[in-house]
N, C-alpha and C positions, 0 to 999 in steps of 0.2 A: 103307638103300642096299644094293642085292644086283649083283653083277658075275662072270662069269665067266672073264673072259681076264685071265689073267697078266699083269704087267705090273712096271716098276721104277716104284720112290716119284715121279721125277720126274714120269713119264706117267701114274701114277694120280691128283699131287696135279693136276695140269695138265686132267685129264677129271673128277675128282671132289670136289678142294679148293674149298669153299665160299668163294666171292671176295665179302670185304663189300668194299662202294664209301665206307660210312662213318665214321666216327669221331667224328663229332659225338653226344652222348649225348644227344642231345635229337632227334636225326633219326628216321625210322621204326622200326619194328624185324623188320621182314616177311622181309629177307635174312639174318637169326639164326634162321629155320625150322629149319636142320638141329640147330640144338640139342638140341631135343626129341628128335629120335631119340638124340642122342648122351647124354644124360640119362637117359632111360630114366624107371624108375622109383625115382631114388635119393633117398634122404632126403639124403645131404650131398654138394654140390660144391664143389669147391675148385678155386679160381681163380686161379691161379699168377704169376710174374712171374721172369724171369733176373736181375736186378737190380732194387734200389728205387729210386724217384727219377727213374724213365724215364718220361716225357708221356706216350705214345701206351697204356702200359700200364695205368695208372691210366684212359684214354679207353675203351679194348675192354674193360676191365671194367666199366664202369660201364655200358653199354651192356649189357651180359651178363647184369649183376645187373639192368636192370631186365627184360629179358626172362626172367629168372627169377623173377621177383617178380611182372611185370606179368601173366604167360603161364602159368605153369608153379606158381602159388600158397606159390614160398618165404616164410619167413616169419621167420629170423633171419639176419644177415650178422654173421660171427665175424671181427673184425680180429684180424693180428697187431700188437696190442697187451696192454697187462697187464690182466687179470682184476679186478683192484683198482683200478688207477686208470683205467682206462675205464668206469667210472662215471660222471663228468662225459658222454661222449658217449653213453653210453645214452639217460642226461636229455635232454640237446641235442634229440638225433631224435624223442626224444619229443613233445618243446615246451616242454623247461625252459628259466631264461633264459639268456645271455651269446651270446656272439660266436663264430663255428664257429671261425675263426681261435686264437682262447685256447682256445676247448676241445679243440681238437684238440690244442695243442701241448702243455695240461696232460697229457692222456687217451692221448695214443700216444707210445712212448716214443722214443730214438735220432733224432730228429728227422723221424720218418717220418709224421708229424703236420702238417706244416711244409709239403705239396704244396699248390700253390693245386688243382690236379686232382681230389685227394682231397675237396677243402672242395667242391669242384663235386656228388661224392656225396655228401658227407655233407647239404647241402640240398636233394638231393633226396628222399634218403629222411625229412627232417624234413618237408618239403609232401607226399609218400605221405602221412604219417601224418595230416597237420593237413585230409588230403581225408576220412580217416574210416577207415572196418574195409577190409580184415584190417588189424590195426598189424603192423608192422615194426619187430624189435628191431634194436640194432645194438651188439654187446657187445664184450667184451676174452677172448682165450683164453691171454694169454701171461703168461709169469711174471712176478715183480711189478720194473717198471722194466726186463722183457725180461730182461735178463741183469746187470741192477742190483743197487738194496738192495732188502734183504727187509722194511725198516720199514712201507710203507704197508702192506702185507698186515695185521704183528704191529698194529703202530696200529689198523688197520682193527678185527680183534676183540678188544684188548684191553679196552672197555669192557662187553663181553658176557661172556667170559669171567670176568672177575672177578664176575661176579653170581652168574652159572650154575653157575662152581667156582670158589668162593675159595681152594680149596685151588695153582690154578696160578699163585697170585701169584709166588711164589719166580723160577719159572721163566720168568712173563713179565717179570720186572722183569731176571732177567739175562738175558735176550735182550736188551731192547731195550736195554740199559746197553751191553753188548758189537756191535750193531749198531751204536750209537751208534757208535763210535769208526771205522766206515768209512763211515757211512751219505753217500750224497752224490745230486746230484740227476739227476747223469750216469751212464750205467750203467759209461764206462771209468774211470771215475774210482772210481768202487766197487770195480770190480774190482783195479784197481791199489792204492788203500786196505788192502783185504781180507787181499792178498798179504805186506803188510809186518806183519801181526798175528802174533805168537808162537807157537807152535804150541799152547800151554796155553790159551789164548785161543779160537783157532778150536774146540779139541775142547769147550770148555764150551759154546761156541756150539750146534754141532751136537747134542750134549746135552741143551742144553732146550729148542731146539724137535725133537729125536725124545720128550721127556717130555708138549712140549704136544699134538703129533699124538696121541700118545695117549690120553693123556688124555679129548683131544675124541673118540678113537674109542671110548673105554669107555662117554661117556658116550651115544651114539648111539640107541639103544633108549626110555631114559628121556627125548630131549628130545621123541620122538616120541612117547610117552602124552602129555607135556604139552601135546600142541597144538604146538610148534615144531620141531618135523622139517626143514620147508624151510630156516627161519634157522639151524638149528647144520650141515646140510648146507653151506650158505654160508660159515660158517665153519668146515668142516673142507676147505674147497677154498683158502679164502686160507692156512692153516696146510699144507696140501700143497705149493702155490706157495713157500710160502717157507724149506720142507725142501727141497724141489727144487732149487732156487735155491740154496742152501747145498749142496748138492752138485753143482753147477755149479761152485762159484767153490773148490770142495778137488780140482774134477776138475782144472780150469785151471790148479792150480798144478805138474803135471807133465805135462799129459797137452793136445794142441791143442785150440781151441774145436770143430772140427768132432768131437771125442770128449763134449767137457766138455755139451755142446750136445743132445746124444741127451738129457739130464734134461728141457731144455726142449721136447722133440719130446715126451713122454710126456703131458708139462701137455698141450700144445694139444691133442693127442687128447683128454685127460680131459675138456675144457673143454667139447672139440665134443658129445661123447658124453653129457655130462648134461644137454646143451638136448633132444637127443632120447630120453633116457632118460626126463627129466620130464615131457615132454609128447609124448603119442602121435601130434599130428599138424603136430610143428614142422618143418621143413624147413630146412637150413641151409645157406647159403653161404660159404665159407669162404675168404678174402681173405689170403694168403699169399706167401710164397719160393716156385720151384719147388722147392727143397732140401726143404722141410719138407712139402710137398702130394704128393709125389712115394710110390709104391708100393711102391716096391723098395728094401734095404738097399744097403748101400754098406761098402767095403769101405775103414779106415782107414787113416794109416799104417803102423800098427805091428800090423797084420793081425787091429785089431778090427773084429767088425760092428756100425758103426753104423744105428741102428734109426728114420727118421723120420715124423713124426706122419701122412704116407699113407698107409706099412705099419702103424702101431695101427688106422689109421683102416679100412684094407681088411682087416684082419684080422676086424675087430669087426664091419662090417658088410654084406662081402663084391658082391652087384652094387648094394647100397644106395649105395657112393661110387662119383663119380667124380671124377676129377684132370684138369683140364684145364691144362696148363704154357701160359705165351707166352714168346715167345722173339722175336728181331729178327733179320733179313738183312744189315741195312745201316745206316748212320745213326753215332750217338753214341750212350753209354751212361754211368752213372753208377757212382761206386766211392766207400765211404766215403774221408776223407782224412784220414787217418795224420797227416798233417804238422802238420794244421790243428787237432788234441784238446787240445792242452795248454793247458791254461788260457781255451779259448775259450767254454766253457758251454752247448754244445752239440754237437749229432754229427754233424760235416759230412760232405758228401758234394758230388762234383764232377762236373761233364760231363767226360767222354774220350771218346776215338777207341776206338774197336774191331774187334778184326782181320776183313780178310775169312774169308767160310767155308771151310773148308779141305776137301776129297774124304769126308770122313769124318764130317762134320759134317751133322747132320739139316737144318739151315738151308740146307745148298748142295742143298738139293731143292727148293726154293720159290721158282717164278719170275713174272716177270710185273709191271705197274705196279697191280694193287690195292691199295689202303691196309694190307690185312693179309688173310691166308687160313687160315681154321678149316679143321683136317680132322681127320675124325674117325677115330683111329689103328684103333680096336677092328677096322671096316670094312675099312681097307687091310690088316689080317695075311692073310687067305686067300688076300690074291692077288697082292701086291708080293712079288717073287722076291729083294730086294737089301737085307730087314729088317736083318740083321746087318751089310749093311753102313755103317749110320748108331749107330756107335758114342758121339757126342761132342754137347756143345751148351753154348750158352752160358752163361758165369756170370758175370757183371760182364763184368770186360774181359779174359776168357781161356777156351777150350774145357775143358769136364767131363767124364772119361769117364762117362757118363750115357746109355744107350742110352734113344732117346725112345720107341720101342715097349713097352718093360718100365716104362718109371717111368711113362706116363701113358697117361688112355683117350681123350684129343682133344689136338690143339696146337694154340696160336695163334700165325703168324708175321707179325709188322709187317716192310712191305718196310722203313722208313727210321725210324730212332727216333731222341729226345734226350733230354735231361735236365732235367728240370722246374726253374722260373724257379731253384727253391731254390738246383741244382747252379751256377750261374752268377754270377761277377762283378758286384757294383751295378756298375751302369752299363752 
């Protein structure tokens, strides 16, 4: 899209925002044309959301991914969910057995497994695959339980390891002795668990798995003469994941989650970057936060730079990614609930009200009754004269200063959103 006359955001999205009419993921896909250009030629997209747990967002991606799958020949979709235990929905999409319902809620963690919306893609990409070639993977990038315990990971290769090196017994037996004592199936509940551990405690912790990372890194060379390169590769990512994760939960004990959290922003990079490191011609979709799909650092509290997995991601692969955020105008939005953790066994999350857009705000550029309007931002810098002035956007049920032209290279605005069945009252 080439344009010459200047213009503000409102009158450029108005003449050249891409108005889809649908939302049904099963409708055509002929009005998602401007994708292509706004794609290019990247190996990884990433597909954003202001909040989880919102209907329409889980709808305009799924629609996305399949114009990216169906059009455009991607060939992995990367949840945020954990690297280890998304395993169960790898299999599922594949065609292995159970119910998307259980596997989702085994395989993705904080309840964001739990969307009927979500279970609407994840059967479609299981009938992609059961039509035939190309298959379509559908994997986990995120650390083990998200921000949970680090045990499925250590479980995961502890029966390899011990073959491979017996010499790491020591050190997996006091890990998983010492994870034991927070390990829990919830991830706020780990972390609260975690918190109450002695300080002699967490630093043995941290101790043997920096002995088993290494361990598995010395041995790296040698499992490759043997013919096993890929498998101890495998297992020196579930051992990353779960150093990670343990410095996640020693950052959290002084320092806020959106610091503690930059550890889990480096995983999903890593995670995304070896589907295409391993295979030359995979292409990856990458199903996310805007926080974490997002290009640009961010600026903490306490005047650190936080660093997330967009910025690895563009760093590493430069016009290879692009970042597409969604965001809402209007409607309801969902916000985890606080109230609701203790002792409930799961990670709720609720419908609220969300403020109108305020002068400053990238949303209060987007008008009109279309279901939702892609525009592709890259396009609008030459010639919308009032970039700086859309500093803010949404994040749950409150403005980010988040400048949308810097953090992303398309946005998606749904005029009116809610909150999937989950976020809602039986009854």
């Amino acid at each position: 899209m080439t344009t010459s006359a200047l213009m503000t955001l409102p009158d450029w999205l108005a003449e050249h925002g891409a108005r889809q009419e649908q939302l049904d993921p099963e409708a055509p896909l002929e009005e998602l044309d401007p994708v292509a250009d706004l794609v290019g030629d990247a190996r990884v997209v990433a597909l954003g959301e202001c909040s989880h747990h919102v209907s329409e967002f889980y709808r305009v991606r799924h629609r996305m991914l399949r114009y990216l799958v169906e059009r455009l020949g991607f060939t992995v979709v990367a949840l945020e969910a954990p690297f280890t235990e998304a395993r169960v929905v790898t299999e599922w999409v594949a065609g292995g057995p159970g119910d998307v319902d259980r596997v989702a809620s085994e395989g993705i963690a904080m309840s964001l497994g739990d969307a009927p919306e979500l279970h609407e893609t994840l059967r479609w990409m299981r009938a992609w695959n059961a039509r035939g070639t190309p298959a379509l993977r559908c994997v986990g990038v995120d650390l083990p339980g998200s921000i949970g315990s680090p045990m499925p990971a250590i479980a995961k290769v502890t029966p390899a390891l011990r073959e491979a090196d017996p010499g790491s017994a020591p050190a997996l037996d006091r890990a998983r002795e010492l994870i034991g004592r927070y390990d829990h199936r919830l991830s706020t509940m780990a972390l609260a668990a975690y918190a109450t551990l002695p300080e002699g405690e967490r630093d043995a912790l941290t101790s043997a798995l920096s002995e088993l990372v290494a361990r598995a890194d010395r041995m790296t060379s040698q499992r490759g003469v043997d013919g096993a390169g890929a498998e101890h590769a495998e297992i020196r990512h579930h051992l990353r994941g779960a150093w990670l994760l343990d410095q996640v939960h020693r950052s959290f004990l002084g320092e806020d989650m959106g610091i503690a959290s930059t550890y889990r922003d480096i995983y999903l990079a890593e995670s995304v970057l070896r589907h295409i490191g391993s295979d030359p011609s995979a292409k990856v979709v990458l199903a996310a936060h805007n926080w974490h799909i997002k290009k640009t650092p961010e600026r903490g509290e306490d005047g650190q730079t936080l660093y997330p997995a967009g910025y690895h991601l563009a760093a590493a692969l430069g016009d290879e990614y692009r970042s597409i955020g969604l965001t809402a105008r209007g409607g309801r939005t969902a916000v985890a609930d606080a109230a609701g953790l203790e002792g409930s066994g799961v990670f709720p999350f609720r419908e609220t009200a969300q403020p109108v857009p305020e002068a400053d705000c990238v949303e209060s550029a987007f008008a009109g009754d279309a279901p939702w309007i892609l525009a592709d931002l890259r396009s609008a810098v030459p010639v919308v004269t009032d970039v700086e002035r859309y500093g803010r956007m949404r994040m749950a049920d409150y403005f980010l200063e988040q400048p949308a032209f810097e953090s992303f290279d398309g946005l998606g605005c749904v005029t009116e959103s809610s909150g999937t069945r989950h976020t809602r009252p039986a009854g």
